[in-house]
N, C-alpha and C positions, 0 to 999 in steps of 0.2 A: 504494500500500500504506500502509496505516495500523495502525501498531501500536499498542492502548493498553494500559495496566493505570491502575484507578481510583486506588491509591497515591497517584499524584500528577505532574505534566510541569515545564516548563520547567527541566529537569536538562541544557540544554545544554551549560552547563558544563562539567558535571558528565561528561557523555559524551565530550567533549574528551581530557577523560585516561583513557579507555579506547585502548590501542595496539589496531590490526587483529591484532596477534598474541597477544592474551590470552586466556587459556583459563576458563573459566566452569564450574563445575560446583552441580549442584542441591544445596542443602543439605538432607539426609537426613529432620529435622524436619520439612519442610514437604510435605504432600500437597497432591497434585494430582487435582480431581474434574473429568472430562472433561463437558460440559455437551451434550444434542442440537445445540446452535446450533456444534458442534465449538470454542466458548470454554473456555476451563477459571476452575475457581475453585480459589486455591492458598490452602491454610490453613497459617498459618504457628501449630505448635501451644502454642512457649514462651508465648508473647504473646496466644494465643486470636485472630487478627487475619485475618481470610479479605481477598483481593484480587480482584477477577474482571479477568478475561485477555482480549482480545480474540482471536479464533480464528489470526490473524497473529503474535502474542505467546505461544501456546499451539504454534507451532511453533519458534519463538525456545527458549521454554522445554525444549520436547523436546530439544533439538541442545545442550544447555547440561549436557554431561555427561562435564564433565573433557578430552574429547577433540576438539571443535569448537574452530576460532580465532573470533574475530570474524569475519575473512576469510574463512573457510568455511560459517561462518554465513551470511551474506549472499550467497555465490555460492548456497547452496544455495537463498535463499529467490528470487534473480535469475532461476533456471527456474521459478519457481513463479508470479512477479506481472510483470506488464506495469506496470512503474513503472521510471522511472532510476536505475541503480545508489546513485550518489549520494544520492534520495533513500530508497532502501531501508537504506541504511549508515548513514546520519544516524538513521531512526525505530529501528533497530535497535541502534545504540548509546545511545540516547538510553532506550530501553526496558531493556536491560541494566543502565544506569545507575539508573534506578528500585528495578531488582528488588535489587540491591548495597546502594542505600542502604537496602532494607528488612530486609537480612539474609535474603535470599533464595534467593541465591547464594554459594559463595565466588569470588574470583578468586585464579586461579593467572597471575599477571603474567608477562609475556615478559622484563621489566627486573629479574628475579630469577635 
């Protein structure tokens, strides 16, 4: 499985301090246009700033609505792809991280 959004990667880091128990929710501003390829392209409208989604990331994004953990995230996406937990958890925090530093999400942290 491979999650992208064009925004930008090597947010390793970055995804590091994401805990498996943090909650994600879409930020209201930002629509989501579902594309045939089932990608999306989310336009973030303060900033005029569109992102295209990989069709993997476009299901990340759906689950990211206040009520998903990281950890529920990624079992959900574990029935979906024939990949290692591990490396589903990793592109999936790493993509979360993305969308965070775009202001795309808010997080609602577990360590609150």
């Amino acid at each position: 499985m491979e999650v992208s959004c064009e925004a930008g990667s090597g947010l390793s880091s970055a995804a590091g301090g994401i805990n498996i128990t943090d909650l994600f929710a879409r930020r209201a501003d930002v629509e989501a246009y579902k594309l045939p390829d089932l990608s999306l392209l989310l336009y973030e409208k303060s900033e005029g700033v569109a992102f295209p989604v990989s069709e993997s990331g476009a299901e990340i994004w759906e689950l990211c609505d206040g009520t998903h953990s990281v950890e529920e995230i990624v079992e959900d996406l574990a029935l979906r792809y024939e990949a290692p937990r591990s490396q589903i958890e990793g592109d999936a925090r790493e993509f979360l991280a993305v969308l965070l530093r775009h202001g795309l999400l808010d997080l609602h942290s577990s360590h609150s």
